[in-house]
DODO-646102 format. One record per residue: x, y, z of N, C-alpha, C in turn. Coordinates in steps of 0.02 Angstrom, whole numbers, padded with zeros to 5 digits, always signed. Layout:
XYZXYZXYZ/...
***
This chain:
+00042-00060+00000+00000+00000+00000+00044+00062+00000/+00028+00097-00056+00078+00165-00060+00014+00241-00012/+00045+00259+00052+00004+00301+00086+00033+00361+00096/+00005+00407+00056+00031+00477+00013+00022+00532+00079/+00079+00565+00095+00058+00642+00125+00094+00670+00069/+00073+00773+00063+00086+00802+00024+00099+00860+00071/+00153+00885+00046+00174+00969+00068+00174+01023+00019/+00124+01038+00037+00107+01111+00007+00049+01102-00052/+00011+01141-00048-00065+01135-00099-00074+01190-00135/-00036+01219-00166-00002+01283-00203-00006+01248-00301/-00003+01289-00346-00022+01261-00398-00003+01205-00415/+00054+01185-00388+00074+01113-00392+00069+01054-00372/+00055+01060-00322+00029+01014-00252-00063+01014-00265/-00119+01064-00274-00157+01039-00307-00159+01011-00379/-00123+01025-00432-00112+00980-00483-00099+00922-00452/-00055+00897-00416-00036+00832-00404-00096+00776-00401/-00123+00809-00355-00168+00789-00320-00246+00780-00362/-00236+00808-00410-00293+00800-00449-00275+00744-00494/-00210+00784-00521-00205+00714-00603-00202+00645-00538/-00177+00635-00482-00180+00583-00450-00242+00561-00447/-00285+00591-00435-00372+00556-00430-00411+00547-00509/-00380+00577-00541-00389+00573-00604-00373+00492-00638/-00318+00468-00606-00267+00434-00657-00259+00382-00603/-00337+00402-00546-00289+00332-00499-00287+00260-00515/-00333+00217-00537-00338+00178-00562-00262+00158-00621/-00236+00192-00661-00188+00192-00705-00137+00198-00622/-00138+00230-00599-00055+00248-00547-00061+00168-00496/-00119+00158-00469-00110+00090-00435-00105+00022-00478/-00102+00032-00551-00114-00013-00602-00027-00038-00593/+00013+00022-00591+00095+00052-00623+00123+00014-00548/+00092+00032-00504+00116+00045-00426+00134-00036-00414/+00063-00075-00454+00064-00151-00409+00030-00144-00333/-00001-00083-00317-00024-00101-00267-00066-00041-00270/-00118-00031-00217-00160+00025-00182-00129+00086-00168/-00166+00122-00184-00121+00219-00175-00176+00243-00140/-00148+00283-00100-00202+00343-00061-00159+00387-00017/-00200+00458-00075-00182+00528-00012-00203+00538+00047/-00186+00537+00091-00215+00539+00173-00192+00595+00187/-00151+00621+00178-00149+00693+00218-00094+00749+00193/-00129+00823+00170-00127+00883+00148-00092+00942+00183/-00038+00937+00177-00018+01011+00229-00030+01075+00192/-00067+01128+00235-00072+01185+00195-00075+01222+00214/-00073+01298+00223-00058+01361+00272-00134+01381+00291/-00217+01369+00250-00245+01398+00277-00308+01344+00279/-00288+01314+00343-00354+01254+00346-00403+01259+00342/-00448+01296+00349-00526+01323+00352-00534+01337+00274/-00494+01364+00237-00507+01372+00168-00537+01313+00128/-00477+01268+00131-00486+01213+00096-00537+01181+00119/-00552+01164+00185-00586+01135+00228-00668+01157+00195/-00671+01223+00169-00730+01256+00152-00736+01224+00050/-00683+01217+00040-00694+01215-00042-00689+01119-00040/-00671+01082+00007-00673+01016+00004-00692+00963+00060/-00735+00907+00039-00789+00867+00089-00753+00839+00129/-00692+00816+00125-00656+00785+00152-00612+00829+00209/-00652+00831+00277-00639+00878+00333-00582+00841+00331/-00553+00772+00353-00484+00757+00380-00424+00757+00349/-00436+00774+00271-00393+00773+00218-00329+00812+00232/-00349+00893+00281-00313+00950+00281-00271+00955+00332/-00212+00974+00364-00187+00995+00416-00156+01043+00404/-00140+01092+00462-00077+01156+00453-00015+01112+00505/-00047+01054+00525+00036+01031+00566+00077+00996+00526/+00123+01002+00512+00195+00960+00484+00194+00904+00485/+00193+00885+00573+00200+00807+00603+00142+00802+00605/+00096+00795+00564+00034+00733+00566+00054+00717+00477/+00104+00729+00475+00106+00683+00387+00177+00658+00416/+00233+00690+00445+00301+00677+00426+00291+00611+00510/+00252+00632+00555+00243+00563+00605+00202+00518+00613/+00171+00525+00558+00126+00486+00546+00152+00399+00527/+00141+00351+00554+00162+00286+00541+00132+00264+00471/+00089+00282+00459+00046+00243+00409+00070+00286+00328/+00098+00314+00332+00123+00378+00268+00200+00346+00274/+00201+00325+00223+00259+00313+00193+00299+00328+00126/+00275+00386+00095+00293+00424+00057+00278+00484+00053/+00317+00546+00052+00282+00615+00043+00324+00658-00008/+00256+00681-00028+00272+00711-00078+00293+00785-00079/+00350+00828-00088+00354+00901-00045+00357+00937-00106/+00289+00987-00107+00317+01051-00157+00293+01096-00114/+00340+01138-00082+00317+01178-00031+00347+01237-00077/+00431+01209-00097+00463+01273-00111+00498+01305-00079/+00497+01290-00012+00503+01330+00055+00573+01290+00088/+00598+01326+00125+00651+01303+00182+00612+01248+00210/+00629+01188+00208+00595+01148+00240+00638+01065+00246/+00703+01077+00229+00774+01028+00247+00754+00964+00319/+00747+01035+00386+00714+00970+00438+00674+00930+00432/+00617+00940+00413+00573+00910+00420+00573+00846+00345/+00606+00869+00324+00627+00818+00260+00670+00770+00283/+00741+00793+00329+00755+00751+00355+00732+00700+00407/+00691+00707+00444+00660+00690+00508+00618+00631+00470/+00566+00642+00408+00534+00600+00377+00574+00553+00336/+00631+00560+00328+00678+00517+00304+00684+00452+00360/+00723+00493+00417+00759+00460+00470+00683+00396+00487/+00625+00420+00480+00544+00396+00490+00530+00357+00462/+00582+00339+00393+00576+00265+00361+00526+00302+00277/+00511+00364+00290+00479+00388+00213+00500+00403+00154/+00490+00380+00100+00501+00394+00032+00482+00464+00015/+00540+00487-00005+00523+00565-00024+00547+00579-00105/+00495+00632-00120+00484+00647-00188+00477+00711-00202/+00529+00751-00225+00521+00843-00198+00538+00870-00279/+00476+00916-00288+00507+00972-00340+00538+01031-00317/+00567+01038-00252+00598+01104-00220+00669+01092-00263/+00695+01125-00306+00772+01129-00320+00790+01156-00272/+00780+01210-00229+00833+01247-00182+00822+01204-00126/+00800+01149-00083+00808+01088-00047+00860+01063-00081/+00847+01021-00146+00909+00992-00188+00965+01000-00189/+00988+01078-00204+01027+01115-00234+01066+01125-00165/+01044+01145-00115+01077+01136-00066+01096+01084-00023/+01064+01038-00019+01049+00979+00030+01067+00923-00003/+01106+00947-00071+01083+00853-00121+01147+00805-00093/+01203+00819-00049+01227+00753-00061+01212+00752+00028/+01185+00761+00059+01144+00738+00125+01086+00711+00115/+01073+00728+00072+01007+00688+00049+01008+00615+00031/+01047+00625-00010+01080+00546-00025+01094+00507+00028/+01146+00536+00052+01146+00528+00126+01126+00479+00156/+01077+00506+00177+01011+00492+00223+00971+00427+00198/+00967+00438+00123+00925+00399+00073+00952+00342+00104/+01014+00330+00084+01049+00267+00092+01038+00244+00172/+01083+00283+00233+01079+00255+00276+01005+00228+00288/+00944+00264+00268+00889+00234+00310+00848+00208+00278/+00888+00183+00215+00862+00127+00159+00785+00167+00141/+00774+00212+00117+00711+00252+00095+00741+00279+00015/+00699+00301-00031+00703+00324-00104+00701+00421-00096/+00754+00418-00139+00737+00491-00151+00721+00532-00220/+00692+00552-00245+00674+00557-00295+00654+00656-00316/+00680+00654-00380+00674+00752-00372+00682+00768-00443/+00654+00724-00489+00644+00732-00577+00612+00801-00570/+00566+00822-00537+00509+00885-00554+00566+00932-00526/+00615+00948-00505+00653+01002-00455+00693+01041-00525/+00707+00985-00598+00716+01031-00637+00674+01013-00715/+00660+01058-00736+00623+01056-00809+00552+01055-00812/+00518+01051-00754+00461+01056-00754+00446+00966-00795/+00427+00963-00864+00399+00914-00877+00456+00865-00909/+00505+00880-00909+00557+00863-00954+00601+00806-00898/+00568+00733-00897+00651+00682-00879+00717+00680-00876/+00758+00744-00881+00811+00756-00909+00867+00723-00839/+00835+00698-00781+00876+00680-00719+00871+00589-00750/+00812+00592-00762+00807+00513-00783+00857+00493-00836/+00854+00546-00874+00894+00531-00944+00977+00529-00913/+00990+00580-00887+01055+00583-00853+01086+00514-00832/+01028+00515-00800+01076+00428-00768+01061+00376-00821/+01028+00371-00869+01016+00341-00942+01089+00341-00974/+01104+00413-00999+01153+00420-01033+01227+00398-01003/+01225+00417-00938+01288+00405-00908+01315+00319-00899/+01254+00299-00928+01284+00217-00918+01315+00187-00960/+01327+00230-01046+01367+00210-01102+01424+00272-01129/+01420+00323-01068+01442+00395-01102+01488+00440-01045/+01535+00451-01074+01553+00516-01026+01519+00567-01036/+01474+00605-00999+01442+00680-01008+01519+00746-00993/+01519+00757-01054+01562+00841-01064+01530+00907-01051/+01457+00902-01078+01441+00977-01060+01372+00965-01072/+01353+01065-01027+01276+01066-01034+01251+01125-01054/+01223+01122-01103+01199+01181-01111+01098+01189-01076/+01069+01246-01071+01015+01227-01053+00968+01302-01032/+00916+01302-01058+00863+01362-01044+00823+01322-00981/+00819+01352-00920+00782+01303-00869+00721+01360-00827/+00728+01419-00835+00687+01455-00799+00629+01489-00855/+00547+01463-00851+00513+01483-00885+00483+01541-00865/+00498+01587-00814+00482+01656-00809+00549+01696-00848/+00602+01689-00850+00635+01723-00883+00611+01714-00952/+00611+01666-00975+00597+01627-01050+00537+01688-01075/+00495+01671-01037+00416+01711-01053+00453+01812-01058/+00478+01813-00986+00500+01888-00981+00516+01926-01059/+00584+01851-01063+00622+01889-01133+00580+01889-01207/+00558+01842-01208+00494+01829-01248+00440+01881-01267/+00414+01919-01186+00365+01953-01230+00418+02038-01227/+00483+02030-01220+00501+02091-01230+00546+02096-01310/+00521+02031-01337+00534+02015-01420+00466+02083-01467/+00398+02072-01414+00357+02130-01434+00349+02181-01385/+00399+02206-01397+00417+02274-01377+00396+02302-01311/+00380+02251-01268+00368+02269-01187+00440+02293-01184/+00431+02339-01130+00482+02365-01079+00482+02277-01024/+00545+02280-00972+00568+02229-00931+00488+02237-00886/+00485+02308-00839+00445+02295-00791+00370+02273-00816/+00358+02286-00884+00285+02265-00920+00295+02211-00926/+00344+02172-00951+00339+02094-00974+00333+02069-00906/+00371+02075-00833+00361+02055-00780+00273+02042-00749/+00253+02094-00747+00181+02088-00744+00136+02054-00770/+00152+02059-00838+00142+02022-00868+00143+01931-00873/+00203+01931-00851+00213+01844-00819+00173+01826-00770/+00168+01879-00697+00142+01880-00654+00081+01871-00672/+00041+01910-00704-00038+01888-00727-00047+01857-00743/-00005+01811-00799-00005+01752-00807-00008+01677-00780/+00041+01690-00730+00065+01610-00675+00143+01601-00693/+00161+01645-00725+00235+01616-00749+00296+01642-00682/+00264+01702-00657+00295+01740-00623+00264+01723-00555/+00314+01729-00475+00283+01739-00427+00284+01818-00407/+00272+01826-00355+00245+01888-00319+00309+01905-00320/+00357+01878-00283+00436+01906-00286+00463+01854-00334/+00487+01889-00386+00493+01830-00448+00589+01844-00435/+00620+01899-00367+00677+01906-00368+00717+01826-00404/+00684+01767-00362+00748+01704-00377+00755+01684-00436/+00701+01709-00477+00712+01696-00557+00751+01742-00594/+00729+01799-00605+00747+01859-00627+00820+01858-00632/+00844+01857-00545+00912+01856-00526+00986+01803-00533/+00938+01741-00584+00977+01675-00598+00967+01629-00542/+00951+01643-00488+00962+01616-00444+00930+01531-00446/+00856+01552-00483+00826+01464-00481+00862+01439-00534/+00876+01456-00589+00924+01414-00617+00991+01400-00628/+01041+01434-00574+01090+01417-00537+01071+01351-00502/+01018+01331-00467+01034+01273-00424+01000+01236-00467/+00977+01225-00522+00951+01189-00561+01011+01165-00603/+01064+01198-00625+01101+01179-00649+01164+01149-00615/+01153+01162-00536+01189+01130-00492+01175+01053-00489/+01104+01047-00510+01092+00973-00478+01108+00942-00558/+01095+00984-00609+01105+00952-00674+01196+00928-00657/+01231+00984-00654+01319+00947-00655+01326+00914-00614/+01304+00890-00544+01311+00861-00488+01316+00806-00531/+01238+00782-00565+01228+00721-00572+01258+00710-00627/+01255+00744-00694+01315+00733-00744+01372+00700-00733/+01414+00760-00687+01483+00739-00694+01508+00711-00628/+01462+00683-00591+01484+00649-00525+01534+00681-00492/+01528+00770-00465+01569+00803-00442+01533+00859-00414/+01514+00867-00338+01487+00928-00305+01508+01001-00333/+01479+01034-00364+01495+01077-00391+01454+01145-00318/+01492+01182-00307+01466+01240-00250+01424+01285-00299/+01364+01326-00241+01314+01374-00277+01370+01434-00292/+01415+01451-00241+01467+01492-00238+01508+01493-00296/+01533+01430-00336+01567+01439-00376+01545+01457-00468/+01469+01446-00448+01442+01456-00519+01428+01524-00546/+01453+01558-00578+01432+01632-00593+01384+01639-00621/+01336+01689-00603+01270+01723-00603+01266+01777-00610/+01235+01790-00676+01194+01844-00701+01115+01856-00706/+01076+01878-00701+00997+01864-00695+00996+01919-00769/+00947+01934-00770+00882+01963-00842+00878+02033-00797/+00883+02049-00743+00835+02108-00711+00868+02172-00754/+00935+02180-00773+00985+02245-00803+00965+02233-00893/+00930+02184-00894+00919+02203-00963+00857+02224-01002/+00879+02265-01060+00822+02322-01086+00809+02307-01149/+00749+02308-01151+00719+02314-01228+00755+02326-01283/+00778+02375-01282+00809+02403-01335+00868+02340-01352/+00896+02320-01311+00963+02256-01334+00910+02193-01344/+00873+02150-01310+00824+02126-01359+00820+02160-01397/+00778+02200-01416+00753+02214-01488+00818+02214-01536/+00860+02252-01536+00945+02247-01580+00957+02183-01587/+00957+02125-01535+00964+02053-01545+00929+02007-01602/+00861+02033-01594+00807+02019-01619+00809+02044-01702/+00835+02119-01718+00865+02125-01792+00896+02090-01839/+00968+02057-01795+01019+02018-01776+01007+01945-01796/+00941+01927-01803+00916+01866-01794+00933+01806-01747/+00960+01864-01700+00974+01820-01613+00924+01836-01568/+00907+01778-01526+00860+01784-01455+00926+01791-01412/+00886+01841-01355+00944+01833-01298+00903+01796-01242/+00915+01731-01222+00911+01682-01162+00957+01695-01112/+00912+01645-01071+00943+01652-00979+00985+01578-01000/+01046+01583-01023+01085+01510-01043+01116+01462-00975/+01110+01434-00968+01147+01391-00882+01178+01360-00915/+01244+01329-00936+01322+01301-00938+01374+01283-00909/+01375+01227-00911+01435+01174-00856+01470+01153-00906/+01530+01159-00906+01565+01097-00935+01627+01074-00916/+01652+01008-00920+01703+00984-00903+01760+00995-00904/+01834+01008-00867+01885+01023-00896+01933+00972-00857/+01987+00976-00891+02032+00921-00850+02042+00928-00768/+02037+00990-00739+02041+01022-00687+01985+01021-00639/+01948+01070-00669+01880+01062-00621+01801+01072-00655/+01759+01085-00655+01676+01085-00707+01672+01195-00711/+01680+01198-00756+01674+01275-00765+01581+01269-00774/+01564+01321-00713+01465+01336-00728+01449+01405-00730/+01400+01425-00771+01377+01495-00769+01303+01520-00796/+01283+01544-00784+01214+01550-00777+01211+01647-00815/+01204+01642-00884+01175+01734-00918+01161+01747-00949/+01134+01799-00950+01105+01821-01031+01139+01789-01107/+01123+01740-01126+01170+01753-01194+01133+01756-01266/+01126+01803-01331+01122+01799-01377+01127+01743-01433/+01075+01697-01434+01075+01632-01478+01031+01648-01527/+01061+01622-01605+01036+01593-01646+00961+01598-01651/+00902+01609-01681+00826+01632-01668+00832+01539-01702/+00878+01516-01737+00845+01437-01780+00868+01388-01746/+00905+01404-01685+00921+01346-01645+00873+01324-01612/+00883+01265-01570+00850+01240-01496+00846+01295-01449/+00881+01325-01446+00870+01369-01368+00835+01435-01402/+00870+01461-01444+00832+01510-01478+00779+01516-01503/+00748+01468-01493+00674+01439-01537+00635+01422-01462/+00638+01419-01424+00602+01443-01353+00565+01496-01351/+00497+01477-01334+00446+01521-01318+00437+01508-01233/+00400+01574-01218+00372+01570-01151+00407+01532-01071/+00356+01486-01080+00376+01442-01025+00416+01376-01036/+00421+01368-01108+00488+01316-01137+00536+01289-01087/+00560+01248-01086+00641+01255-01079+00664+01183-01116/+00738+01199-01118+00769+01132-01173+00851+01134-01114/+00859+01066-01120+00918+01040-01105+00991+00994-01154/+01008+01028-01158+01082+00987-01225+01125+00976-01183/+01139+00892-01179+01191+00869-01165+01212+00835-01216/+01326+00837-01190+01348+00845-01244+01391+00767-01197/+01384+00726-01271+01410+00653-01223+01473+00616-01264/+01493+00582-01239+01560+00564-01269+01556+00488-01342/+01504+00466-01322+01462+00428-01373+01434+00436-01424/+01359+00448-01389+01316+00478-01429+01303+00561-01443/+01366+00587-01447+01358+00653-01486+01316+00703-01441/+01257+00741-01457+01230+00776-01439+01162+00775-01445/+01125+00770-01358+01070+00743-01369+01025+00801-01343/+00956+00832-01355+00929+00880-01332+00845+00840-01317/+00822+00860-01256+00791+00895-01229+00744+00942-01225/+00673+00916-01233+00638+00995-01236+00550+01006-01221/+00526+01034-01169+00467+01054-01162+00440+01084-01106/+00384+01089-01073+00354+01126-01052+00379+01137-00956/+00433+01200-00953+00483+01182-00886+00430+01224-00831/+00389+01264-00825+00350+01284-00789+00288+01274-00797/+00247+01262-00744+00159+01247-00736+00139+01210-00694/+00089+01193-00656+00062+01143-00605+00063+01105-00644/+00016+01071-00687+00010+01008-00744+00074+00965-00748/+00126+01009-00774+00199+00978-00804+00231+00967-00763/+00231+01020-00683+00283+00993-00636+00254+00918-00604/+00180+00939-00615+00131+00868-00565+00155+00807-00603/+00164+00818-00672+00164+00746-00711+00265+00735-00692/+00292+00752-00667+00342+00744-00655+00354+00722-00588/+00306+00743-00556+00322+00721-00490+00287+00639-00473/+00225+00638-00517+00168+00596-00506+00224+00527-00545/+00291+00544-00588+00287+00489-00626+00382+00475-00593/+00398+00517-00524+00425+00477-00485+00385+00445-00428/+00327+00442-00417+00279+00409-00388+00281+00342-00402/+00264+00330-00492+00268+00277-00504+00331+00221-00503/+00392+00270-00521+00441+00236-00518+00492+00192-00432/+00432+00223-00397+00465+00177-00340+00439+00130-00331/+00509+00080-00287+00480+00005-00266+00425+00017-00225/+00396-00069-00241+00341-00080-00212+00329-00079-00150/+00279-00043-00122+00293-00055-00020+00223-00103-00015/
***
């Protein structure tokens, strides 16, 4: 019996939770056994409590999912600082399944860690690309290939930003713009600033090149200093300027950097709309393999998270 808690009920965490009731029949088909959500953490209990029949579904406490005996997997898209209590549900014997990259990005080889000592699964496909396997593929590729390099568009609020400032928005209009949309949060600072896809591309070289790469050592540039007018000149040019993230190997140590760069409008990356993103890895085998679809949304991160669900052993 697979017995589901969830952290956080935010566009992602209700996606989850829907395509899960949607698709349950297909997910306990995959599972080999019985699935059920039992319990919801969420900041405003009376809300939900009011929009859904299921009074016991909801809690605002932590430990009635992470101490709970009968929950043996949880699922975390909080987003949020939330390392303890991830660990604690580890140490608890639970299978964890997180789209937080900045948990990842910071925490990933304690995580492992942990995984191992307390014989539990860890799993974090949704933490980059939104809908895109590219962690699955990683450890795919790496079993016939040396991985050399990465190229990769991973943040779909920048993507969208630069995108609609292709029609002639100013930066702070296209922002709003995202924001009205869903592409953008309220403080969209960790995008804007490189910052979410700095640790996205942390966990991409981690796992690539089997070498801890520091947030410290990756250089970061964000989108916020740039103006219309250089899009638009780019855009003459028949170049897009993308938020590019790049690792690559050297005899020495993994060179990473995360900035604005001017690509090609007929390439892969340059051919990104919106909420896109594409991943190119460059392998010692098979040449150069890409990567590509929908890296932001509840739907795409849910089907990413829902389909490391499936991929764990049977309990």
């Amino acid at each position: 019996m697979r017995t589901i808690g969830i952290l956080g009920f935010g566009t992602v965490g209700k996606s989850v939770y829907d395509i899960f009731n949607e698709q349950k029949t297909s997910v306990e088909k995959a599972l080999g056994s019985p699935a059920a959500v039992k319990k919801i953490l969420v900041r405003d209990i009376e809300k939900h409590r009011r929009e859904n029949s299921q009074l016991n579904l909801f809690t605002q406490d932590i430990n009635e999912v992470i101490e709970d005996p009968e929950i043996n997997t949880v699922i975390e898209v909080t987003g949020g600082a939330i390392f303890p209590a991830i660990k604690q549900a580890m140490i608890n014997g639970k299978d964890i399944i997180t789209a937080n990259k900045a948990l990842v990005s910071a925490h990933m080889e304690e995580l492992h860690r942990l995984a191992d000592e307390h014989r539990v699964e860890l799993k974090y496909e949704a933490s980059v690309g939104g809908a895109i396997p590219v962690i699955e593929k990683i450890a795919d590729i790496k079993c016939l290939n040396e991985i050399t390099g990465i190229q990769a568009v991973l943040n779909g609020t920048c993507n969208y930003i630069l995108t609609a400032m292709e029609n002639k928005l100013r930066f702070a209009e296209a922002l709003e713009k995202a924001q009205a949309q869903g592409f953008a949060e309220a403080d969209p600072s960790a995008d804007i600033d490189g910052l979410d896809t700095m640790r996205k591309l942390r966990i991409l070289a981690r796992l690539a090149f089997g070498i801890p790469v520091r947030e410290q050592d990756i250089a970061v540039e964000g989108i916020r200093a740039v103006g219309s007018e250089e899009v638009l000149t780019r855009k003459a040019e028949g170049l897009k300027l993308k938020l590019i993230a790049e690792a690559h190997k050297t005899p020495e140590d993994i060179r990473a950097s995360v900035k604005p760069v001017p690509v090609p409008a007929g390439t892969v990356l340059g051919s990104l709309v919106n909420g896109e993103n594409a991943v190119i890895i460059h392998c010692s085998n098979a040449g150069t393999l890409t990567f590509k679809g929908l890296g932001a949304g509840g739907r795409p991160t849910a089907f990413s998270v829902l389909k490391d669900l499936l991929n764990l052993k049977t309990r």
